[in-house]
PDB file with one MODEL, atoms N, CA, C and O in Angstrom:
MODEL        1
ATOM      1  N   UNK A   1       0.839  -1.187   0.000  1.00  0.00           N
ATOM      2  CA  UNK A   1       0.000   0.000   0.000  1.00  0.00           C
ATOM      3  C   UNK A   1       0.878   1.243   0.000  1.00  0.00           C
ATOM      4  O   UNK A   1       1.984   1.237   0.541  1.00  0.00           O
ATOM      5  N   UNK A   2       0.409   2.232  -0.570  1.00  0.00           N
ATOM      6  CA  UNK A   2       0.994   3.621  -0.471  1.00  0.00           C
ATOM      7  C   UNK A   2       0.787   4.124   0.930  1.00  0.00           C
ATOM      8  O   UNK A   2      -0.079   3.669   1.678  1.00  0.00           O
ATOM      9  N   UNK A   3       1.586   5.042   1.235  1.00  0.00           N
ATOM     10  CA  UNK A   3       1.467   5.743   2.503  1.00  0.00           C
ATOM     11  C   UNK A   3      -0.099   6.393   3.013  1.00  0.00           C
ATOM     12  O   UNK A   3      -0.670   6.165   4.080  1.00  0.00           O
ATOM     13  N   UNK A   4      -0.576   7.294   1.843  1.00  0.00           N
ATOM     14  CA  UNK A   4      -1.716   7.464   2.582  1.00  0.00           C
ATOM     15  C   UNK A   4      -3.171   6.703   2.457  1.00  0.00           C
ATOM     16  O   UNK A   4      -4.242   7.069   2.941  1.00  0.00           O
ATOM     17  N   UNK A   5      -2.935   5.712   1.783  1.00  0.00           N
ATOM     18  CA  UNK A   5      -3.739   4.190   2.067  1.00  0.00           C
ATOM     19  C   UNK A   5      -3.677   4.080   3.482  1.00  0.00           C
ATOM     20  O   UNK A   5      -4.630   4.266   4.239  1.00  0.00           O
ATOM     21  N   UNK A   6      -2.396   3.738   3.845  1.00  0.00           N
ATOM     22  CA  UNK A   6      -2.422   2.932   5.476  1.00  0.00           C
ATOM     23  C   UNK A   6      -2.818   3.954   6.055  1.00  0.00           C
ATOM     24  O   UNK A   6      -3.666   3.764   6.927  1.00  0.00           O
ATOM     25  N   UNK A   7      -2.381   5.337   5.806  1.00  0.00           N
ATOM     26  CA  UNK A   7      -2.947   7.019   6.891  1.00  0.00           C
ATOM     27  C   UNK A   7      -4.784   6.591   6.894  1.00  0.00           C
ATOM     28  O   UNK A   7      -5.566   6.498   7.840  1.00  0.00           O
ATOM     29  N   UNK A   8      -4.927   6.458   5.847  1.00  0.00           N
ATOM     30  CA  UNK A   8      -6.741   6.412   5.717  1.00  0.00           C
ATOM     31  C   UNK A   8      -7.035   5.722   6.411  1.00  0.00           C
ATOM     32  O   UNK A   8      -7.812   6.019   7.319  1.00  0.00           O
ATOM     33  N   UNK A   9      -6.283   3.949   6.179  1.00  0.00           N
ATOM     34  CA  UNK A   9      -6.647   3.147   6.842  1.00  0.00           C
ATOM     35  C   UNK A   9      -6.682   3.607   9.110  1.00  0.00           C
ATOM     36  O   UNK A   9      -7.636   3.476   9.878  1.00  0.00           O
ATOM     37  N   UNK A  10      -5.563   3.996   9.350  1.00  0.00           N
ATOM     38  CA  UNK A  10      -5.279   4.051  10.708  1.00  0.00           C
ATOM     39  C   UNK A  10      -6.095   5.302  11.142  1.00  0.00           C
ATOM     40  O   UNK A  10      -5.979   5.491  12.353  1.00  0.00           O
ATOM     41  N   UNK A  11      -6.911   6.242  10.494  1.00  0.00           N
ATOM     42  CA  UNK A  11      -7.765   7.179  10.518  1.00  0.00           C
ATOM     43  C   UNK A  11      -8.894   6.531  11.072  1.00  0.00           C
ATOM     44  O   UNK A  11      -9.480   6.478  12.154  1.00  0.00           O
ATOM     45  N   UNK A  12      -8.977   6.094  10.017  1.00  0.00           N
ATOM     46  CA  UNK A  12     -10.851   5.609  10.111  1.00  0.00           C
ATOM     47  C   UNK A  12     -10.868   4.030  11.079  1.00  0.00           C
ATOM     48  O   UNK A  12     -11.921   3.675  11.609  1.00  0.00           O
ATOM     49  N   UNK A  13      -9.844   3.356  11.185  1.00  0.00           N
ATOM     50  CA  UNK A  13      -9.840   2.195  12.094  1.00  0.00           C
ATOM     51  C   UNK A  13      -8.967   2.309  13.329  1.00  0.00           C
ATOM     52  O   UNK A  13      -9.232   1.504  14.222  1.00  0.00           O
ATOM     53  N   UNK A  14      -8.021   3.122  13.535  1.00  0.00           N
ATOM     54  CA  UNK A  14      -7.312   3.434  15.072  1.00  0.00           C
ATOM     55  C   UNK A  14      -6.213   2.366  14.936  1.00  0.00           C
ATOM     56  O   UNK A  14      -5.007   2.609  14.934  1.00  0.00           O
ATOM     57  N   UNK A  15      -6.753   1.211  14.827  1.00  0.00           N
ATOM     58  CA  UNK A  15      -5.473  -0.110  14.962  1.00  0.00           C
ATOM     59  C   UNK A  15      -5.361  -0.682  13.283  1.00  0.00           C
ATOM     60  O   UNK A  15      -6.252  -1.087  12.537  1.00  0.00           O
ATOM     61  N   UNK A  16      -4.222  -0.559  13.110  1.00  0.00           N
ATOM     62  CA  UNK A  16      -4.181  -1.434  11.374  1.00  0.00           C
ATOM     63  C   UNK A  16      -3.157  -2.432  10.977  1.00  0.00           C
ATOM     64  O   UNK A  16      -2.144  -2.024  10.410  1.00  0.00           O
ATOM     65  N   UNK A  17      -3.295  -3.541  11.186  1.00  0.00           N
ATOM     66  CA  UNK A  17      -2.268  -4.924  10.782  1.00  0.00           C
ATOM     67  C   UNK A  17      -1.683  -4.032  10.009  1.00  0.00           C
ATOM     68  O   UNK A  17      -2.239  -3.000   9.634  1.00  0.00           O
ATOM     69  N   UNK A  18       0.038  -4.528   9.576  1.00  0.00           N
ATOM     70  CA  UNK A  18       0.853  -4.038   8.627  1.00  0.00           C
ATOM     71  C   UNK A  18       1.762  -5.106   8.062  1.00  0.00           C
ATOM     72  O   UNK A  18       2.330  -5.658   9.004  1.00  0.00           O
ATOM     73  N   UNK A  19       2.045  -5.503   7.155  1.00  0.00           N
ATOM     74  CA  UNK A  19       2.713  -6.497   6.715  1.00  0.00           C
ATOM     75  C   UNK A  19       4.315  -5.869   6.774  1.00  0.00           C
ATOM     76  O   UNK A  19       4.572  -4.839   7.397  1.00  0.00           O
ATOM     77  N   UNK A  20       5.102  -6.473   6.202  1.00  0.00           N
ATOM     78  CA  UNK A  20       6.168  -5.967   6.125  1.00  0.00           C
ATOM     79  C   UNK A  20       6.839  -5.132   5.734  1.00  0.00           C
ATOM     80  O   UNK A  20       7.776  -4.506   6.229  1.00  0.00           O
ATOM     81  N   UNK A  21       5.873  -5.090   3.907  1.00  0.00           N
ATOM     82  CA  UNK A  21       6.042  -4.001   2.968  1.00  0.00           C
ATOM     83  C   UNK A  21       5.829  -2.287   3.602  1.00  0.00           C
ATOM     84  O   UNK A  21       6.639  -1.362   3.660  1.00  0.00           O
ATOM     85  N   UNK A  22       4.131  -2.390   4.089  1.00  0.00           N
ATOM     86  CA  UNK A  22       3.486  -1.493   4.523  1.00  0.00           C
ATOM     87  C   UNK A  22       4.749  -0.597   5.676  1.00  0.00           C
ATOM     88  O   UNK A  22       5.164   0.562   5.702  1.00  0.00           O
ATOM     89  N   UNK A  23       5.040  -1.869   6.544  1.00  0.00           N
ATOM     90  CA  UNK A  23       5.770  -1.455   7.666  1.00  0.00           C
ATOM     91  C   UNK A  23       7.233  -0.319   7.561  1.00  0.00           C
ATOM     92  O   UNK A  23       7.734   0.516   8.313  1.00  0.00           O
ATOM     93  N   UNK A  24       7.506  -0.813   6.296  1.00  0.00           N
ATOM     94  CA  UNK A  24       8.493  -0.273   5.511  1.00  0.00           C
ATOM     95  C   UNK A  24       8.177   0.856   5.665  1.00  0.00           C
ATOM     96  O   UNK A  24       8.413   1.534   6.665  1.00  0.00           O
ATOM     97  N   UNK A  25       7.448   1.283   4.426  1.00  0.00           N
ATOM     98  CA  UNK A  25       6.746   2.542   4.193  1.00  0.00           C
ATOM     99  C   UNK A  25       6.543   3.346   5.472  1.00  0.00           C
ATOM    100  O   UNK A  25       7.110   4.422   5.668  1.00  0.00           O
ATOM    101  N   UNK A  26       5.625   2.713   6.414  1.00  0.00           N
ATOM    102  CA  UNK A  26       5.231   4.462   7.567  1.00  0.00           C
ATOM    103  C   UNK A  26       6.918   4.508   8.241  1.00  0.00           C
ATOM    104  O   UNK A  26       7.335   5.647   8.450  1.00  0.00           O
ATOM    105  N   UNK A  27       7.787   3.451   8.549  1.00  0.00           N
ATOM    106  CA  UNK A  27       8.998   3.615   8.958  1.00  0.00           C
ATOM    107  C   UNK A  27       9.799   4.637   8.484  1.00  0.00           C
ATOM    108  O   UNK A  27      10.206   5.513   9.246  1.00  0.00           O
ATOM    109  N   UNK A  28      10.042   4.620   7.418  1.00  0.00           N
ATOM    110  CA  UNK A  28      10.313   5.714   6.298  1.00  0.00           C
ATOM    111  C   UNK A  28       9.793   6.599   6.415  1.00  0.00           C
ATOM    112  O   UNK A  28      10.679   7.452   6.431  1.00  0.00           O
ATOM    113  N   UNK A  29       8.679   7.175   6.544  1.00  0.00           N
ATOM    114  CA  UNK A  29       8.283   8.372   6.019  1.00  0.00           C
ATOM    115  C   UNK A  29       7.964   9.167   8.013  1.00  0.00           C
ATOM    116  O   UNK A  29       7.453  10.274   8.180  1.00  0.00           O
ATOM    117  N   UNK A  30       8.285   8.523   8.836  1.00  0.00           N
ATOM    118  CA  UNK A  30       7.779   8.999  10.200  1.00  0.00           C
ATOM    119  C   UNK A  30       8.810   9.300  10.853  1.00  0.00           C
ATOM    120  O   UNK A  30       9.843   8.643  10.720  1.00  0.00           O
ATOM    121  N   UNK A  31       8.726  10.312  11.650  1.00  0.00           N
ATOM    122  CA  UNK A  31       9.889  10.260  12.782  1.00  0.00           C
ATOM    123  C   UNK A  31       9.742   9.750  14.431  1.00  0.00           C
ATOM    124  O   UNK A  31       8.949   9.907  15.360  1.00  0.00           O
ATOM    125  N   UNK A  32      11.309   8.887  14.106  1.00  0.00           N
ATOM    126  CA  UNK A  32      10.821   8.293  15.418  1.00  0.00           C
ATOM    127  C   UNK A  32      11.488   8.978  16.663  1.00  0.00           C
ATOM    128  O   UNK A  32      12.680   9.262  16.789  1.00  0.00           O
ATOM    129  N   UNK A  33      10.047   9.268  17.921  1.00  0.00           N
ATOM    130  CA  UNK A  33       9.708   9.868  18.952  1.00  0.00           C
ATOM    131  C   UNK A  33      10.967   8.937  20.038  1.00  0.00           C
ATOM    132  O   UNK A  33      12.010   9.412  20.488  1.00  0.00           O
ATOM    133  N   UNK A  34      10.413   7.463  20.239  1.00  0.00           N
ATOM    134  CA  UNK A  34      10.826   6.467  21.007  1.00  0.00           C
ATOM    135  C   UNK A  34      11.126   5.351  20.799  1.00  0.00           C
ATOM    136  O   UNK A  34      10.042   4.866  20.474  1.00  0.00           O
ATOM    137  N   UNK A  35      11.929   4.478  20.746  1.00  0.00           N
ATOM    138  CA  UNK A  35      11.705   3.283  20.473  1.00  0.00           C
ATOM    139  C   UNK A  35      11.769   1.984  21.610  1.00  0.00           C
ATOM    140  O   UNK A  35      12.721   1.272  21.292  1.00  0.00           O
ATOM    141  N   UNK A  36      11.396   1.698  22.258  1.00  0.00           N
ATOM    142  CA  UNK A  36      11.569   0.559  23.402  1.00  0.00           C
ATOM    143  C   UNK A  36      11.966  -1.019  23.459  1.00  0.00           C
ATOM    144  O   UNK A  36      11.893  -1.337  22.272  1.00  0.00           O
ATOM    145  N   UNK A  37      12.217  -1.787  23.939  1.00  0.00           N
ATOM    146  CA  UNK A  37      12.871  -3.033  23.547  1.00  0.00           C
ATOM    147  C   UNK A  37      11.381  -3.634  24.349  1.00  0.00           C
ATOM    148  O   UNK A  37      11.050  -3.130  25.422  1.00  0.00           O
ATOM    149  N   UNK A  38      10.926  -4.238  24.002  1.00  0.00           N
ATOM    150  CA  UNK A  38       9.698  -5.424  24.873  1.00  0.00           C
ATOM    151  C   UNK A  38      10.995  -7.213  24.587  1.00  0.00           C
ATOM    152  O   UNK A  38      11.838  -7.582  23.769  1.00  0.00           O
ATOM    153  N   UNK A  39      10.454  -7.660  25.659  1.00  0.00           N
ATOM    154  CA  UNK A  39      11.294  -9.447  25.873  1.00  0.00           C
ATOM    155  C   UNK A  39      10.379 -10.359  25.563  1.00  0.00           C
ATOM    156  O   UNK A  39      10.556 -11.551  25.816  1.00  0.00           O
ATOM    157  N   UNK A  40       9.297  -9.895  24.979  1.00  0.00           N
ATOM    158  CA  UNK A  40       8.214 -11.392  24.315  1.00  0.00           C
ATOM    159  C   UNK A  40       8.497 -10.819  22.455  1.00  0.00           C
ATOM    160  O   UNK A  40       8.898 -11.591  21.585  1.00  0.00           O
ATOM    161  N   UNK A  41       8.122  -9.127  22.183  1.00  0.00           N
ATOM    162  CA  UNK A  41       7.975  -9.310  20.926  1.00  0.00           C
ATOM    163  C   UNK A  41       8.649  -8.106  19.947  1.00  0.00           C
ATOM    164  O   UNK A  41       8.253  -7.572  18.910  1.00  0.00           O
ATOM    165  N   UNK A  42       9.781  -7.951  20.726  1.00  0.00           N
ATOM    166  CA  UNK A  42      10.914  -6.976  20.299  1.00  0.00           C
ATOM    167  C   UNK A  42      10.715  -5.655  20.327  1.00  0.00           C
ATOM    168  O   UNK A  42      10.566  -5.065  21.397  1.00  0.00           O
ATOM    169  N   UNK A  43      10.696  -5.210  19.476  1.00  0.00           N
ATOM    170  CA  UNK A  43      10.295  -3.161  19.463  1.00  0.00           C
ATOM    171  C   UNK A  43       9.114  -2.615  19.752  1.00  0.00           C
ATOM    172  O   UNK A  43       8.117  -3.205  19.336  1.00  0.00           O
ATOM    173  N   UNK A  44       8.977  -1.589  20.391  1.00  0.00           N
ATOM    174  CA  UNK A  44       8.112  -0.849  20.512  1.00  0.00           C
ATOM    175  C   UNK A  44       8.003   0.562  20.286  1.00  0.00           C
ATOM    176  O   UNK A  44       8.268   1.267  21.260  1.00  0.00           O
ATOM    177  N   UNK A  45       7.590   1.277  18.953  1.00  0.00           N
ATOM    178  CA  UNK A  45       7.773   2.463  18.661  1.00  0.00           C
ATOM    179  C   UNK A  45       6.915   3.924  18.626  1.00  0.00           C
ATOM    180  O   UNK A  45       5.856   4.055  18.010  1.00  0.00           O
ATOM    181  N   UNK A  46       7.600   5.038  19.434  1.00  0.00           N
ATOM    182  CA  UNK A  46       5.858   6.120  19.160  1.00  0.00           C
ATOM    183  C   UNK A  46       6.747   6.862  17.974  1.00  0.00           C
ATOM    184  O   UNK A  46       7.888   7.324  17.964  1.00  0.00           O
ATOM    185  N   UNK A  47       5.923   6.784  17.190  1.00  0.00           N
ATOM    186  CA  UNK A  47       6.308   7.837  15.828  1.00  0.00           C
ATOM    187  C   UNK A  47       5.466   9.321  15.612  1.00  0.00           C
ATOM    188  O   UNK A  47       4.492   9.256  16.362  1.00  0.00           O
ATOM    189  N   UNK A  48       5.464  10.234  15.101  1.00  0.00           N
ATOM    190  CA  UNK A  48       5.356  11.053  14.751  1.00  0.00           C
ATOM    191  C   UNK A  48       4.992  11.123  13.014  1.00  0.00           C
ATOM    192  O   UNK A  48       5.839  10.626  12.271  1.00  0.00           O
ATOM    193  N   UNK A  49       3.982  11.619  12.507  1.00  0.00           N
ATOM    194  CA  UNK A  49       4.285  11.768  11.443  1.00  0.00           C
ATOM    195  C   UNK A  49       2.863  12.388  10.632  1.00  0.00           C
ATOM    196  O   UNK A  49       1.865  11.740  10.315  1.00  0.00           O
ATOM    197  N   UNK A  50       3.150  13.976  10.396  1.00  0.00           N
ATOM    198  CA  UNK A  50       2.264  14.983  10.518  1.00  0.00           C
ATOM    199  C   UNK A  50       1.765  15.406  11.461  1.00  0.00           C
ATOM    200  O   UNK A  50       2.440  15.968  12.324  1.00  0.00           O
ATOM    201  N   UNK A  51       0.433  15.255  11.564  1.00  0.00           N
ATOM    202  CA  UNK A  51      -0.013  15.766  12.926  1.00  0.00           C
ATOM    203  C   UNK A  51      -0.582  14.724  13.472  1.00  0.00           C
ATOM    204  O   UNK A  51      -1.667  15.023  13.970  1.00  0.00           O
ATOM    205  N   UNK A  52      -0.262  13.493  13.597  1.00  0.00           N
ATOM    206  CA  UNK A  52      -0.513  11.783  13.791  1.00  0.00           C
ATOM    207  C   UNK A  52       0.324  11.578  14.889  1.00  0.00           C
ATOM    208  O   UNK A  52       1.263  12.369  14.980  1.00  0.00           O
ATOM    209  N   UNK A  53       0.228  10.792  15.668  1.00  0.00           N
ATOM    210  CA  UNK A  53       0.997  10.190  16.753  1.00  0.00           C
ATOM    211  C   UNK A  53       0.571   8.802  16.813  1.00  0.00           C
ATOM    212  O   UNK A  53      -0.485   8.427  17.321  1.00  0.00           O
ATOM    213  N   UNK A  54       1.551   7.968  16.203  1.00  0.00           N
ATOM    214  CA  UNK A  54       1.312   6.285  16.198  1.00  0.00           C
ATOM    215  C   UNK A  54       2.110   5.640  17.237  1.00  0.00           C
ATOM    216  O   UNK A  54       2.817   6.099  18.134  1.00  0.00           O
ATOM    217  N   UNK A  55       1.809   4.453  16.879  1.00  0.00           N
ATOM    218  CA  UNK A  55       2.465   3.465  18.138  1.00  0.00           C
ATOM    219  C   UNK A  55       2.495   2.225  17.371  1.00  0.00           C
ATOM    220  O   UNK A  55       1.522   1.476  17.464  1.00  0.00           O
ATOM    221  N   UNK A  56       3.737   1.824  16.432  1.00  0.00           N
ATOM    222  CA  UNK A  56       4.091   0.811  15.911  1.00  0.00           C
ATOM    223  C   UNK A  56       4.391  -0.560  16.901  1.00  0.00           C
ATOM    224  O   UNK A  56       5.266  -0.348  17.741  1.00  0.00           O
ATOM    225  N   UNK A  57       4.003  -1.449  16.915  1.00  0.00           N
ATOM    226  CA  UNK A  57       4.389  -2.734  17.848  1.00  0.00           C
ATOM    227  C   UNK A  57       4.493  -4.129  17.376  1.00  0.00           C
ATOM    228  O   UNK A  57       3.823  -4.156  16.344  1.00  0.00           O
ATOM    229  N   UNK A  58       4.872  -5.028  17.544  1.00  0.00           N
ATOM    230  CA  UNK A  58       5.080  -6.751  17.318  1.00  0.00           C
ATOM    231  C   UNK A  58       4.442  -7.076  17.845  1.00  0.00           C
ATOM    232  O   UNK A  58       4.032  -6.271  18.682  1.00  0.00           O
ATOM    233  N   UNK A  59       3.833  -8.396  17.851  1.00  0.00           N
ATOM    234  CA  UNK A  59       2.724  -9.461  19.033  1.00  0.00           C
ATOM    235  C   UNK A  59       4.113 -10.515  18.976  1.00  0.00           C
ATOM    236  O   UNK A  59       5.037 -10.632  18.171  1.00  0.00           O
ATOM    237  N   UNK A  60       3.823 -11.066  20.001  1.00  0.00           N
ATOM    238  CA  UNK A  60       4.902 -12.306  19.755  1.00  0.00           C
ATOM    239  C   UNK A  60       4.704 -12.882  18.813  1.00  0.00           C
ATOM    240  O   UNK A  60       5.809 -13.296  18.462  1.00  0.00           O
ATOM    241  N   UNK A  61       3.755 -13.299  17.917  1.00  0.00           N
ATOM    242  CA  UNK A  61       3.583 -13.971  16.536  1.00  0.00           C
ATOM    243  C   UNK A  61       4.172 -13.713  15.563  1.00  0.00           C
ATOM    244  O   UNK A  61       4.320 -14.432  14.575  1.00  0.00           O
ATOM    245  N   UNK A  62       4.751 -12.166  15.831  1.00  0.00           N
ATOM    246  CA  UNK A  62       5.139 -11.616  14.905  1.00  0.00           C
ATOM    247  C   UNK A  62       4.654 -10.601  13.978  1.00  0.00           C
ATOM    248  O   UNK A  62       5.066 -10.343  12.847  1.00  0.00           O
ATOM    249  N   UNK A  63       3.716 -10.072  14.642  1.00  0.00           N
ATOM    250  CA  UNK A  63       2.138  -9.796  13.848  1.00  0.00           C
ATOM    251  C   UNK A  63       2.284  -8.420  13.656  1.00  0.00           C
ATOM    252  O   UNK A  63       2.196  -7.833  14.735  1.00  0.00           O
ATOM    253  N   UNK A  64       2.504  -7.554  12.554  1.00  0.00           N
ATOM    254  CA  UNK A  64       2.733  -5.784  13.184  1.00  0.00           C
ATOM    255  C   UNK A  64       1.824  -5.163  12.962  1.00  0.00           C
ATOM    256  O   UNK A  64       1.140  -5.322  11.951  1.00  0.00           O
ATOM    257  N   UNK A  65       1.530  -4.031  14.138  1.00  0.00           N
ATOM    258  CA  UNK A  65       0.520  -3.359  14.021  1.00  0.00           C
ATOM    259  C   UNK A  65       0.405  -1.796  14.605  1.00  0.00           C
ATOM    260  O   UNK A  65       0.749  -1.659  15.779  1.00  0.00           O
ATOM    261  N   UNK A  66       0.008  -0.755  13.978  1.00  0.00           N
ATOM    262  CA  UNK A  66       0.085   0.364  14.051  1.00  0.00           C
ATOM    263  C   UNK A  66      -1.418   0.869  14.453  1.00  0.00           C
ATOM    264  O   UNK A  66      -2.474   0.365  14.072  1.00  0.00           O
ATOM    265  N   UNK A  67      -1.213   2.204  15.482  1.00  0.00           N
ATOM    266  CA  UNK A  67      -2.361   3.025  16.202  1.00  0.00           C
ATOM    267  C   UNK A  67      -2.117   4.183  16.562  1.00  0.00           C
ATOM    268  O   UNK A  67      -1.166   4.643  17.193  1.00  0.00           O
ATOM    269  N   UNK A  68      -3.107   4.697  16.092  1.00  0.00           N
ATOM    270  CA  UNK A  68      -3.261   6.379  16.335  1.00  0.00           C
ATOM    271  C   UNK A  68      -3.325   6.137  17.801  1.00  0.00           C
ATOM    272  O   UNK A  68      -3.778   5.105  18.296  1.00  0.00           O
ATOM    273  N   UNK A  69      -2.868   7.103  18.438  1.00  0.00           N
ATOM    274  CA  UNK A  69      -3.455   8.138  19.867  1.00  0.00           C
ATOM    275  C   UNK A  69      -3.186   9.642  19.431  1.00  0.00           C
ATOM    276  O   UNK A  69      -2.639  10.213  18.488  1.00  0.00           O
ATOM    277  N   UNK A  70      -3.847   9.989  20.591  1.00  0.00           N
ATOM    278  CA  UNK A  70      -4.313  11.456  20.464  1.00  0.00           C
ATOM    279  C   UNK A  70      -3.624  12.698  20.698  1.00  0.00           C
ATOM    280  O   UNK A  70      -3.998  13.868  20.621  1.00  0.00           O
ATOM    281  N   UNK A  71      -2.063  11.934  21.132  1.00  0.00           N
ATOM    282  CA  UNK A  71      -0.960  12.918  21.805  1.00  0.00           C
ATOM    283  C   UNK A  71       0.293  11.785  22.330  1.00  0.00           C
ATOM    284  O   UNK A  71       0.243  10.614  22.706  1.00  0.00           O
ATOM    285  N   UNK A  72       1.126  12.519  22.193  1.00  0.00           N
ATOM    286  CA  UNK A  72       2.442  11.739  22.287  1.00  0.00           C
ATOM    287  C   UNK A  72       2.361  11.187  23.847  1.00  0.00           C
ATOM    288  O   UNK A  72       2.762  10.054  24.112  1.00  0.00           O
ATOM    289  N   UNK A  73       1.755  12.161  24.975  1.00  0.00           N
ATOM    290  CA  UNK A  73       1.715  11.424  26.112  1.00  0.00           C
ATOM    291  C   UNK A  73       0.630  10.407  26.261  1.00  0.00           C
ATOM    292  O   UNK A  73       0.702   9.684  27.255  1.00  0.00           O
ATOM    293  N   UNK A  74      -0.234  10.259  25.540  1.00  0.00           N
ATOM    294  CA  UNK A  74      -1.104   9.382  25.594  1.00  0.00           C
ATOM    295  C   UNK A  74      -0.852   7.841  24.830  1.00  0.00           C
ATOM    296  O   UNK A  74      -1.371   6.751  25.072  1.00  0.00           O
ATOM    297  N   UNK A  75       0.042   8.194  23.938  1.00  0.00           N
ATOM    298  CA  UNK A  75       1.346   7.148  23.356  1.00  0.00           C
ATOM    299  C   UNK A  75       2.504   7.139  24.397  1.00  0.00           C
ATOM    300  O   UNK A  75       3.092   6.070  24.567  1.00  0.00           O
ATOM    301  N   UNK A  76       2.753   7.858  24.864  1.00  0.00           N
ATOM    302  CA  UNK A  76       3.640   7.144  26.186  1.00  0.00           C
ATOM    303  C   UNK A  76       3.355   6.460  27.254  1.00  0.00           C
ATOM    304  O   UNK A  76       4.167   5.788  27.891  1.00  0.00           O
ATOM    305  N   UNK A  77       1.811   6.643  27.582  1.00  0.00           N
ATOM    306  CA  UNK A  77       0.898   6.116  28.785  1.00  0.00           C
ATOM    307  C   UNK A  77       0.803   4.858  27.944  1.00  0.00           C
ATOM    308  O   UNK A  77       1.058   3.993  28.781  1.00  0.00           O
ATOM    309  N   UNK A  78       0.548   4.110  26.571  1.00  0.00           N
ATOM    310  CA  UNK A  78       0.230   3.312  25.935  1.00  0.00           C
ATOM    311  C   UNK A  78       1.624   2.686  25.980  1.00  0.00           C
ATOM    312  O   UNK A  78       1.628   1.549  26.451  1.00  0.00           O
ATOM    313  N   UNK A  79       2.566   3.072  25.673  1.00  0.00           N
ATOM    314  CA  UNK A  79       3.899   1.982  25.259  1.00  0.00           C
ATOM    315  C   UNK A  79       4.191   2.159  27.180  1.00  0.00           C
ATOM    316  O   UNK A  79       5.380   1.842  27.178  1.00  0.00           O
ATOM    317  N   UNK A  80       3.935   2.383  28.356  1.00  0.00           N
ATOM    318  CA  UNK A  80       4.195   1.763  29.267  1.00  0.00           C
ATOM    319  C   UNK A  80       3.577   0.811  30.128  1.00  0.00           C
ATOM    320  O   UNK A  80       4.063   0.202  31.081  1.00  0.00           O
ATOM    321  N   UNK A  81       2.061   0.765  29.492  1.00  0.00           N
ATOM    322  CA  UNK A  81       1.406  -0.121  29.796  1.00  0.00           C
ATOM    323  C   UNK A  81       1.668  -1.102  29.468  1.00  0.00           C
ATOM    324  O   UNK A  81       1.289  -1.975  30.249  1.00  0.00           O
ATOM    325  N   UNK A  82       2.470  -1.640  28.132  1.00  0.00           N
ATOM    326  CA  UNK A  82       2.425  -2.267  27.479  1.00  0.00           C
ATOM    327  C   UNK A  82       4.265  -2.863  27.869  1.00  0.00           C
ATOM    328  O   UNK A  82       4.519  -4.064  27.777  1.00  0.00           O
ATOM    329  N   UNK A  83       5.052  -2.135  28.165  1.00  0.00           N
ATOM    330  CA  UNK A  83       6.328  -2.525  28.945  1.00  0.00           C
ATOM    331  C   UNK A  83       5.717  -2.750  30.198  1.00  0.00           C
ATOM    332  O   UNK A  83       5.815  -3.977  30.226  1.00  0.00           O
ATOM    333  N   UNK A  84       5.137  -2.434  31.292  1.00  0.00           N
ATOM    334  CA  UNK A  84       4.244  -3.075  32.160  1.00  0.00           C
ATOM    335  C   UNK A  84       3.832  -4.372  32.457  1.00  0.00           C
ATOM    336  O   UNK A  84       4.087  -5.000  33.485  1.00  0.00           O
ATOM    337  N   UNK A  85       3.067  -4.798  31.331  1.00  0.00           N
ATOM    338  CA  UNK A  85       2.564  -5.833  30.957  1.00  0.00           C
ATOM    339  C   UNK A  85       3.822  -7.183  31.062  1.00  0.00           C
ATOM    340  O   UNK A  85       3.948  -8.153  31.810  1.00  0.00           O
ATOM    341  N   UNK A  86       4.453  -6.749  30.132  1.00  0.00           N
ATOM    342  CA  UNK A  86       5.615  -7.197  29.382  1.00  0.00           C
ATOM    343  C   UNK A  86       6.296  -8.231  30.356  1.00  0.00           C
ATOM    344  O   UNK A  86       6.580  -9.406  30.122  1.00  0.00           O
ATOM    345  N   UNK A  87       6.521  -7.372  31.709  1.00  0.00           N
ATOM    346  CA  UNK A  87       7.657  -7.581  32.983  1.00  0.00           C
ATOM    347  C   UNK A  87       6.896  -9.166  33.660  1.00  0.00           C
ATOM    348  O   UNK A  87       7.592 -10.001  34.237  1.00  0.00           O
ATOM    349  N   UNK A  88       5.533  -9.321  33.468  1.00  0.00           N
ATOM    350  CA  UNK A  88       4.627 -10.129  34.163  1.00  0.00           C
ATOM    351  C   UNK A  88       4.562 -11.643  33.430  1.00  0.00           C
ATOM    352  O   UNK A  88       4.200 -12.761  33.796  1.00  0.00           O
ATOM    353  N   UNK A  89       5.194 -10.978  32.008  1.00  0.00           N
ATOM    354  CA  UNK A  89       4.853 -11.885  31.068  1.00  0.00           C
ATOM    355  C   UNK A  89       6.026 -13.366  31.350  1.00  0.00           C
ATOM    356  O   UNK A  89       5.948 -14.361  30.630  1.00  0.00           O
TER     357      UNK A  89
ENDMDL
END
């Protein structure tokens, strides 16, 4: 998909599977805010890119998936819940 395919897509759906290709693409074109290490499913990233604030992540499956929030601290409250989680795991 082109870049603002997946933008449309993560607009109108909040959470959007990304394959590898896709993953490529918003990687490229975003700047990255944070990036975090998780111990079940590797990176955890808040990006920037326009006036968007995403949150790129792995499932342990391997599975990638990207989400709007509404502000970079509300993507930081999100990637520590999620390192949180992580520690239990």
């Amino acid at each position: 998909m082109e870049l603002n395919e997946i933008l449309q897509y993560v607009d109108e759906a909040l959470v959007v599977p990304l394959n590898p290709d896709d993953r490529a693409v918003v990687l490229d074109a975003a700047e990255s805010v944070r990036k975090n290490q998780t111990s079940i499913a590797g990176g955890i990233r808040t990006l920037r890119l326009g006036d968007r604030v995403l949150v790129q992540e792995r499932t342990p499956r391997g599975e990638n998936y990207i989400r709007k929030l509404a502000s970079e601290d509300a993507a930081q409250r999100f990637v520590q819940s999620r390192l949180d989680a992580d520690i239990y795991s």
